[in-house]
C-alpha positions in Angstrom: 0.0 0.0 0.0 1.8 3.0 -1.6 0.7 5.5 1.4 2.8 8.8 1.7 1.4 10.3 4.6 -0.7 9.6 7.8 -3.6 11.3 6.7 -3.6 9.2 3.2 -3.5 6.1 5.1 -6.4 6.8 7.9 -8.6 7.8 4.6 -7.5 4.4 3.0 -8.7 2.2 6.0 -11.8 4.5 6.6 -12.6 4.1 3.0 -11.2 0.8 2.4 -11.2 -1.5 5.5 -13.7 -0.1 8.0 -14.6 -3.3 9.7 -11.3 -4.4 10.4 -9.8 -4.0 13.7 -7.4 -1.7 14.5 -6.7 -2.3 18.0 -8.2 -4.0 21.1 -8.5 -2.0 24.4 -10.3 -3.0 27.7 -11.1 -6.5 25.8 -13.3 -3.6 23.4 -12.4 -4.0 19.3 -11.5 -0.8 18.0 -12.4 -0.5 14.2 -12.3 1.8 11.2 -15.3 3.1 11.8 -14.8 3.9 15.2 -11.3 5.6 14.9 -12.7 7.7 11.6 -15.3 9.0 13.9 -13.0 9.7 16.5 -10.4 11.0 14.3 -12.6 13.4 12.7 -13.6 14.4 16.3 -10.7 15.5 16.8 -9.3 17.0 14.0 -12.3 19.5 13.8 -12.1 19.9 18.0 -8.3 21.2 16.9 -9.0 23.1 14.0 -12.2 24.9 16.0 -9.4 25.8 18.6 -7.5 27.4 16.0 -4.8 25.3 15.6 -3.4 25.3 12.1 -0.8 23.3 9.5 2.5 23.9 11.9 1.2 24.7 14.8 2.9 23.1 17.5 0.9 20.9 19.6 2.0 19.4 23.1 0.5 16.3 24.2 0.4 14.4 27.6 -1.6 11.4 27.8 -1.4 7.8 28.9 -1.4 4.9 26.7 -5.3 4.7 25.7 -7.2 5.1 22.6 -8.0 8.7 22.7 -4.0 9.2 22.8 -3.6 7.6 19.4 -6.3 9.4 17.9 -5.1 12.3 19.2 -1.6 12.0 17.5 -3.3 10.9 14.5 -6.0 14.0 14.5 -2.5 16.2 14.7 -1.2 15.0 11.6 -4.4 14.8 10.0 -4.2 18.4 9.6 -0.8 19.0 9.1 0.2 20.4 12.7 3.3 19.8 14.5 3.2 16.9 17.4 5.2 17.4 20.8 5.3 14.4 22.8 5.7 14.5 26.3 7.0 12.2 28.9 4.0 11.5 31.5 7.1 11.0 34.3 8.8 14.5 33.7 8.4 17.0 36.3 10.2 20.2 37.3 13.7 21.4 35.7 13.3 18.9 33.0 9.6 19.2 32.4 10.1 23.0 32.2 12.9 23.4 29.7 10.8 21.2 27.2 8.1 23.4 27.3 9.8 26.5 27.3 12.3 25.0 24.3 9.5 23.5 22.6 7.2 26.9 22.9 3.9 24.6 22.0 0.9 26.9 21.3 -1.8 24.5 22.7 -1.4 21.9 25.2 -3.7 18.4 25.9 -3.1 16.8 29.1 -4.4 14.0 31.4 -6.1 15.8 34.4 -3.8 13.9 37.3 -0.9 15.4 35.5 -2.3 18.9 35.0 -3.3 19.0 39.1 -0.3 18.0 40.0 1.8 21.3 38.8 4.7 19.5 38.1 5.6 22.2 35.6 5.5 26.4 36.3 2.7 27.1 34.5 3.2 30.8 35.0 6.2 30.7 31.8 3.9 28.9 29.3 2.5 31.3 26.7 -0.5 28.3 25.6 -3.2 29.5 23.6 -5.4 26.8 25.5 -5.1 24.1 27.0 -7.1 20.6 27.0 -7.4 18.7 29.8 -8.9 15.0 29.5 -11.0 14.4 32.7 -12.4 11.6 34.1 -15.4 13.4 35.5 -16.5 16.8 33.1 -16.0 19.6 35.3 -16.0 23.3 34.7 -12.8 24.9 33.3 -10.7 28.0 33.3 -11.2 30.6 30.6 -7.9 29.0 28.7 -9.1 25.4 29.5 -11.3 23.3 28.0 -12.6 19.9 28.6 -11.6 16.8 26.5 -15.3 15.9 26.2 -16.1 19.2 25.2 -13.0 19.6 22.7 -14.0 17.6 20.3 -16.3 18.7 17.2 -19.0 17.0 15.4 -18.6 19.5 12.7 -19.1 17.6 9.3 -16.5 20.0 7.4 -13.0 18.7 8.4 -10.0 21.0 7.6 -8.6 21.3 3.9 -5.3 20.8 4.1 -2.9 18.6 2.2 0.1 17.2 4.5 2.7 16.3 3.1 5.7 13.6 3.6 8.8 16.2 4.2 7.0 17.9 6.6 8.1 18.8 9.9 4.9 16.7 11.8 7.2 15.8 15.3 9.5 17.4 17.7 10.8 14.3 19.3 12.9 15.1 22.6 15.4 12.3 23.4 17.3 13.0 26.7 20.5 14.8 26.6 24.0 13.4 27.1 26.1 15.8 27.8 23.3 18.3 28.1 19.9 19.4 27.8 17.4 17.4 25.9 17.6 18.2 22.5 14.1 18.6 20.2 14.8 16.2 17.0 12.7 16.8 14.0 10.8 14.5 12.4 9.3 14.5 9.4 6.3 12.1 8.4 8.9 10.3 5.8 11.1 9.7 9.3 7.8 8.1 11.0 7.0 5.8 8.2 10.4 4.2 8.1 10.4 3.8 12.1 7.5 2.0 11.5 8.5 0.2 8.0 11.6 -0.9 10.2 9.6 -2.6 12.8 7.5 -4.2 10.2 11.1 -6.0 8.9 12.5 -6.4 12.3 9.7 -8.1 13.2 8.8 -10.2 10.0 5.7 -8.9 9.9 2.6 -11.4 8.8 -1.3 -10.7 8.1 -3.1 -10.9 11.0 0.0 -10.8 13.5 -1.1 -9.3 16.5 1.3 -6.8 18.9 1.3 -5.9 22.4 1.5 -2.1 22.3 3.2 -1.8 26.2 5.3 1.0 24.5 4.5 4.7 25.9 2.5 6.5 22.9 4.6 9.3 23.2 7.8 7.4 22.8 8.5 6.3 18.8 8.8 3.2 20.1 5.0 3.5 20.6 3.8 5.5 18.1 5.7 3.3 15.5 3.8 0.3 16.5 0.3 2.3 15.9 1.4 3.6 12.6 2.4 -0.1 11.3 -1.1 -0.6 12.6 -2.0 1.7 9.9 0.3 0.2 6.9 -0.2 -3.7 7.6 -3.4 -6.0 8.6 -2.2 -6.2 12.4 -3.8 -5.5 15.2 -2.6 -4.2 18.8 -3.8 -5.0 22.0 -3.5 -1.1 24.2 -2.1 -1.9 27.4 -1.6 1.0 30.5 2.1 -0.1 30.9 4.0 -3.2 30.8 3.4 -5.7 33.6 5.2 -8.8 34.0 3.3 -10.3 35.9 0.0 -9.6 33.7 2.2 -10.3 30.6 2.2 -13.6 29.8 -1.7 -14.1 30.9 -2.4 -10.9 28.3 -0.6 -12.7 25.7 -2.2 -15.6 25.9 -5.9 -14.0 26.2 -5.1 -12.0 23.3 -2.6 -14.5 21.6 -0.4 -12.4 20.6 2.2 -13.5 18.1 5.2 -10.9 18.3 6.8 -8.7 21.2 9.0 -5.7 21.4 11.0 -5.7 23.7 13.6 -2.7 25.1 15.4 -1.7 28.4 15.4 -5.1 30.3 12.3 -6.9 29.1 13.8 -9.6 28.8 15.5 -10.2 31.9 12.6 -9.4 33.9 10.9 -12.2 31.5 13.6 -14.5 32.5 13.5 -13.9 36.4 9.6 -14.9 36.3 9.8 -18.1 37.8 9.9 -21.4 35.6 6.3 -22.7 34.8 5.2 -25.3 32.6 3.5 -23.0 30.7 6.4 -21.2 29.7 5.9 -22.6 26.0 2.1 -22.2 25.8 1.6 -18.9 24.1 2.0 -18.1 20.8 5.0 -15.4 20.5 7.1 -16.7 17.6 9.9 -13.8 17.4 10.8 -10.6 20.0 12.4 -7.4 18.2 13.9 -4.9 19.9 17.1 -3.8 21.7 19.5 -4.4 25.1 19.5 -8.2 24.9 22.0 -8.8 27.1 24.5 -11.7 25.3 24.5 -14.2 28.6 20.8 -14.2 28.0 19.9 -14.0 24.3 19.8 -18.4 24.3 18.1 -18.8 27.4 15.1 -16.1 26.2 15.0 -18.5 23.0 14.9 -21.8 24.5 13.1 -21.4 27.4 10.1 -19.4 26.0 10.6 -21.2 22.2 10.8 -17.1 20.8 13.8 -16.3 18.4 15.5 -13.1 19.0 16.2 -10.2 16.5 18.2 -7.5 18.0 18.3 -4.1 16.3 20.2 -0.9 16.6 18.6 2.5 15.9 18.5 5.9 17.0 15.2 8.6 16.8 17.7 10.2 14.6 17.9 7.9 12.3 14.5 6.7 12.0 14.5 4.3 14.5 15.7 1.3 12.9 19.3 1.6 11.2 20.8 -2.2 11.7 19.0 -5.7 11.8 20.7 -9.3 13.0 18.7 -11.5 10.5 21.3 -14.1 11.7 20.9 -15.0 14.7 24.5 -14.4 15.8 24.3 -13.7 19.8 25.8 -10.2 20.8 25.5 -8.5 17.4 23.2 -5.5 16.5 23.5 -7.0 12.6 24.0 -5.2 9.1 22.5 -1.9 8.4 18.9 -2.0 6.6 18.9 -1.3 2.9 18.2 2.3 3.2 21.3 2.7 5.5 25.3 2.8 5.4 27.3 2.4 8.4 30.8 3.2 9.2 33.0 3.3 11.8 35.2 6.1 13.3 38.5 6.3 15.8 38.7 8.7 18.1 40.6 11.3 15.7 41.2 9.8 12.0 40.8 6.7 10.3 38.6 3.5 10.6 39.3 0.5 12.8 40.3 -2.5 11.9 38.3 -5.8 13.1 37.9 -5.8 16.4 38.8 -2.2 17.1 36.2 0.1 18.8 35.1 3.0 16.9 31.9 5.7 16.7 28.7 4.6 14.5 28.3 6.7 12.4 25.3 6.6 9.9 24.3 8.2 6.5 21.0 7.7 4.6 20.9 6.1 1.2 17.2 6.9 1.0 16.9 10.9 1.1 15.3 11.9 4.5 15.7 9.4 6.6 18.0 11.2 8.8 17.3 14.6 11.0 17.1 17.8 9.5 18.3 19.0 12.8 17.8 20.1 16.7 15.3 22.4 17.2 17.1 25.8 17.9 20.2 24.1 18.5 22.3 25.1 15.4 25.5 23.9 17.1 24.4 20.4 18.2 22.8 20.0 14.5 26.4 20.9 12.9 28.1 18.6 15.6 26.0 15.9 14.8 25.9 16.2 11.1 29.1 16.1 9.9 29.9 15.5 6.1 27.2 13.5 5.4 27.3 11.5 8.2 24.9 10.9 11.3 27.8 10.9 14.9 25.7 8.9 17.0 28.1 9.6 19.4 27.4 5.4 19.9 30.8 2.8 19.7 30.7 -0.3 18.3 33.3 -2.6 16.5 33.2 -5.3 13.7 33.7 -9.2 13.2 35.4 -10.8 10.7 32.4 -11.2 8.8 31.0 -7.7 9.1 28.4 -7.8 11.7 28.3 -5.2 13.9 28.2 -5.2 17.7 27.2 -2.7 20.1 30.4 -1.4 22.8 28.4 1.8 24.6 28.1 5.2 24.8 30.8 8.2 23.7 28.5 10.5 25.5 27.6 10.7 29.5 24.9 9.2 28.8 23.0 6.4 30.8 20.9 4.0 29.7 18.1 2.9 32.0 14.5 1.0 31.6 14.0 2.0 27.8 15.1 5.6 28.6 18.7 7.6 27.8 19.3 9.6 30.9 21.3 13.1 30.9 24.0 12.7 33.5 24.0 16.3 33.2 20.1 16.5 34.0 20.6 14.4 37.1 23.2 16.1 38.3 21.7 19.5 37.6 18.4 18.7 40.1 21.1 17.1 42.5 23.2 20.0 43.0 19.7 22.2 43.4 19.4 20.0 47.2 20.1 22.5 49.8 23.5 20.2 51.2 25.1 19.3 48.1 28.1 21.0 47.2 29.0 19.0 43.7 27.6 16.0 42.3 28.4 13.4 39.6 26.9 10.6 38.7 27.7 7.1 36.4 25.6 4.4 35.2 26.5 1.2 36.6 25.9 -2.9 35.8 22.4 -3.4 36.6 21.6 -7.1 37.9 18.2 -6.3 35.1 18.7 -4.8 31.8 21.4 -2.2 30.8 22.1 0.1 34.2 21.7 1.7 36.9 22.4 5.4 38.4 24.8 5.8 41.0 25.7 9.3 42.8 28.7 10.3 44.0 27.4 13.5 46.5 29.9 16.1 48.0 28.1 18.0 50.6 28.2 20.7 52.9 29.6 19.6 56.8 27.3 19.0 59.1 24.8 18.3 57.0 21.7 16.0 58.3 20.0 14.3 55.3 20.1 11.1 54.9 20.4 9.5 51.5 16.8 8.4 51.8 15.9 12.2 52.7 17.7 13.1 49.4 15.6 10.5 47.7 12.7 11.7 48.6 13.5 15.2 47.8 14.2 14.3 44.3 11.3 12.0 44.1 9.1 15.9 43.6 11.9 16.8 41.0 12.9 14.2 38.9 11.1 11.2 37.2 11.2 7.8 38.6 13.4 6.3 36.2 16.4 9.3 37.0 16.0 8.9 40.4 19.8 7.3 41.5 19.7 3.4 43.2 23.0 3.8 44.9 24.7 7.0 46.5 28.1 7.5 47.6 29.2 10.4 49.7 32.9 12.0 48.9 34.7 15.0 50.4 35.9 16.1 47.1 36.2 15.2 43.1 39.4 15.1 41.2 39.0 17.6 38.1 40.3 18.5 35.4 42.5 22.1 34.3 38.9 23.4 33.4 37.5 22.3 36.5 35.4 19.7 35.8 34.8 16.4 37.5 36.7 13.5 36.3 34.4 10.9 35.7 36.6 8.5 34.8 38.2 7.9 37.8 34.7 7.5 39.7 34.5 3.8 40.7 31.4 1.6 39.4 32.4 -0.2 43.0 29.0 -0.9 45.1 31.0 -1.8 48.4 29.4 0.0 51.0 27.2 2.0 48.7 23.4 3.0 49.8 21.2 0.9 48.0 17.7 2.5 47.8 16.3 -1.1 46.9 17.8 -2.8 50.3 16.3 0.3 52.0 12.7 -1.3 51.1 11.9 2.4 50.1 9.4 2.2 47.2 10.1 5.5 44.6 6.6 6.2 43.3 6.4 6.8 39.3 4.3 9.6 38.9 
C-alpha cells in the first residue's frame, strides 16, 4: 500500500477497510469506523481551537485510545506533534516546554493538578485537559469531552511527507534534551523498520506496552496503519499480567527494550512457559549471557536491532541470529565506523557509529534551535551517533556503549547532566556526579557520588525523597556514595573516569525497602 502520509493512510482504512480491527483495548475492538469517527472528532475539536498546518501541539496522555487518535488527528491536519514524557516533572519538564514553545497543550487531568511544571512561563493558547469526570474549566481550558467537534466540514489541508509533523525530545547526554525533528517520511520508516524487524505477517497481533509518546509506541500504531495487524493497548508493561495478556489475546510478536527480557527470564519457571503463541521478540538491550536462554526457554527467536530517533529508529538488523550482534545496516542505511581522531578501525577495534541515509530523508534535518548540536551531529554527510561499536570478521556489527555521558536505564537515555543538575539544586550538596552502573536487570543503573556541605543531616533516603518531587522515577539514583571532594580536570570539571562503578558499601535505595513512586 503505496501511502505517503498519515492522513492518506487513515482515509485508505476508513474508505477501504472499515470493519477491520485496528486495535483491542479493555477487551473492546477498535475498528475503522470507530477511529474515523473519533479522528474526525478530533481534528475539527483542533481546527475549532485554531490550531493550524505547523502549529505546535504538546501532548500528555497515557497509553489509551483517545491518545492515538489524538496523534493521528494532529497530523491529519498537518500540525506539529510534541510528545511529552507523563514521568517529567520540574527542571526537565520545564525546559521542554519553554524549548519547545507549544501553542496548545492536551493533558491528562492527574498530571495537570499535580503542577509539576511552572505554569506561569507557558505562553498556551489553550489548554485541553482529559478528565475523568466533566467539570468546569478556566477561561484557557477546555474539557476533553467538550473539545472535540461533530462538525461535518473537516479542515482542507494537504500534509505532506517532508514535513516537519514531530518534535521528538530524546534526553540529553552531555546536556539538555535536544528537540529532534521529524518528518512524516522519518515516522513511516520507524515503522516500516519494525515491520522487517519483526517479520511482519497478516493478522499478527502486537502488544502495544510501549508509551504513545515514545517512537517506540507510536511506531507500532502507525504499522497498525500500513499492515493488517492489530494491537492490543495496554496502560504499561506488567510482567506479571504479561504472559496471561498474551495468551488471552494470543499475541504472536513482542517488542521488547530496556530489560524486558531479563525481567521475563527472572519470572519463575512454569510449565506453561511454551504455551503462548510469541514466535519472534524485536527490539534492543538483549543482554549476550541471556539471548539463548530467552530463545529456549520461551521457544521465541531473538532479533536485535540498533537505531536511533535520529535515524528513523531502525538503522541495523541481526537476521542471523548471531548472539551479541546489532547485525547489518537495513537497505536504506550505510554504516561506518570512526576512531577517536582519524581513520577507521580494523576488526575488532572500537570505533563511533556513524550513519548516513541512502534513501533521502531518513535522517534529521536538525535540533530544534540548537544550530550547534545540528552541525556537531551532522558532519559531512554523516549521522555521529556519538554510539561505539566494533566489527567481526564477517562484518556484523556489535554494540560497545556510549561516547556520551549518557545512561541507559529502563528503555530511557538519561542526561547525567540533568541528574546532576536537580542534585546540586538540594540545599547540602556541594557537587555532584553521577555514572551508570551494571544493573543485575537490563542495561544500568544510576549511581551518585554527593559532595556535601559539613554538618549536614540528610540522609540519602531524605535526598531520595527530595528528588522523588523533582525528577522522574526512572532518573532517580539506586545507589549513592558520599565523597569530600572530586578530582577535576585544568577546566574544573569532574573526572568521571576515575569515579568507581564499586558498590562496596554503597546506599542501596532497593535494600532500604523504600518504594520511589512513578508519577
Amino acid at each position: 500500500m503505496n501511502r505517503k502520509t498519515i492522513r492518506d493512510l487513515l482515509e485508505y482504512r476508513f474508505i477501504h477497510t472499515p470493519n477491520a480491527v485496528f486495535g483491542i483495548y479493555e477487551n473492546n475492538p477498535i475498528t475503522y469506523i470507530d477511529m474515523q469517527q473519533r479522528v474526525y472528532q478530533i481534528s475539527n475539536g483542533l481546527a475549532e481551537l485554531g490550531v493550524c498546518s505547523g502549529d505546535r501541539v504538546a501532548v500528555m496522555l497515557n497509553n489509551h485510545p483517545d491518545h492515538i487518535f489524538t496523534v493521528f488527528a494532529i497530523a491529519y491536519i498537518g500540525a506539529v506533534w510534541v510528545p511529552i514524557n507523563i514521568h517529567l516533572k520540574g527542571f526537565g519538564l520545564d525546559y521542554i516546554f519553554e524549548h519547545s514553545s507549544p501553542k496548545f497543550l492536551i493533558i491528562e487531568e492527574n498530571i495537570w493538578e499535580q503542577q509539576l511544571f511552572s505554569r506561569d512561563n507557558l505562553d498556551l493558547n489553550r489548554v485541553v485537559i482529559r478528565r475523568k469526570n466533566r467539570s468546569n474549566a478556566g477561561s484557557d481550558q477546555m474539557d476533553f469531552q467538550q473539545f472535540v467537534s461533530d462538525k461535518k466540514e473537516l479542515p482542507q489541508v494537504c500534509p505532506c511527507d517532508n514535513e516537519l509533523r514531530c518534535i521528538s525530545f530524546t534526553s540529553g547526554t552531555t546536556g539538555p534534551p535536544k528537540g529532534v525533528y521529524m518528518t512524516e517520511t522519518m515516522l513511516f520508516a520507524c515503522s516500516g523498520g519494525a515491520a522487517t524487524a519483526s517479520e511482519v505477517q497478516p493478522d499478527d497481533v502486537y502488544l502495544l506496552w510501549e508509551p504513545i509518546y515514545h517512537n517506540s509506541g507510536i511506531q507500532m500504531c502507525i504499522l497498525a496503519l500500513m499492515e493488517p495487524i492489530r494491537l492490543v493497548i495496554i496502560p504499561r508493561f506488567s510482567a506479571s499480567l504479561f504472559w496471561s495478556q498474551v495468551r488471552k489475546h494470543k499475541v504472536t510478536k513482542l517488542h521488547y527494550l530496556g530489560g524486558i527480557v531479563d525481567i521475563l527470564l527472572k519470572l519463575p519457571p512454569s510449565e506453561d512457559d511454551l504455551n503462548h503463541d510469541i514466535r519472534l521478540a524485536f527490539g534492543a538491550g538483549c543482554r549476550k549471557e541471556n539471548w539463548r536462554l530467552f530463545e529456549h526457554r520461551f521457544g521465541v527467536k531473538i532479533n536485535e536491532v540498533y537505531g536511533l530517533t535520529e535515524a528513523s529508529g531502525f538503522t541495523t538488523l541481526n537476521r542471523t541470529g548471531k548472539v551479541g550482534s546489532i547485525g547489518k545496516p537495513l537497505p536504506n542505511f550505510e554504516i561506518r565506523l570512526k576512531e577517536v581522531g582519524d581513520g577507521s578501525p580494523s576488526v575488532g577495534q572500537t570505533g563511533e557509529i556513524l550513519i548516513r541515509e541512502k534513501t533521502p530523508g531518513l535522517i534529521t534535518k536538525g535540533y530544534h534551535k540548537n544550530p550547534e548540536a545540528t552541525a556537531q551531529a551532522l558532519q559531512g554527510g554523516w549521522l555521529h551517533t556519538g554510539d561505539l561499536g566494533f566489527l567481526d570478521e564477517d562484518g556484523d556489527l556489535f554494540y560497545a556503549g556510549r561516547s556520551k555521558d549518557c545512561i541507559r536505564r529502563r528503555g530511557e537515555n538519561i542526561s547525567a547532566w540533568e541528574v546532576e543538575r536537580v542534585l546540586n539544586m538540594h540545599p547540602e550538596i556541594i557537587e555532584s556526579a553521577v555514572i551508570g552502573v551494571q544493573s543485575e536487570v537490563g542495561e544500568q543503573d544510576i549511581k551518585a557520588f554527593l559532595n556535601t556541605k559539613p554538618g549536614s543531616l540528610s540522609k540519602p533516603i531524605d535526598i531520595i525523597q527530595w528528588c522523588e518531587t523533582r525528577m522522574p522515577y526512572h532518573q532517580i539514583p539506586r545507589y549513592i556514595e558520599l565523597v569530600d571532594s572530586f578530582q577535576k580536570t585544568p577546566t574544573q570539571r569532574i573526572r568521571k573516569t576515575v569515579l568507581s562503578p564499586d558498590l562496596t558499601g554503597c546506599w542501596d535505595l532497593e535494600k532500604s525497602g523504600y518504594k520511589v513512586k512513578r508519577v
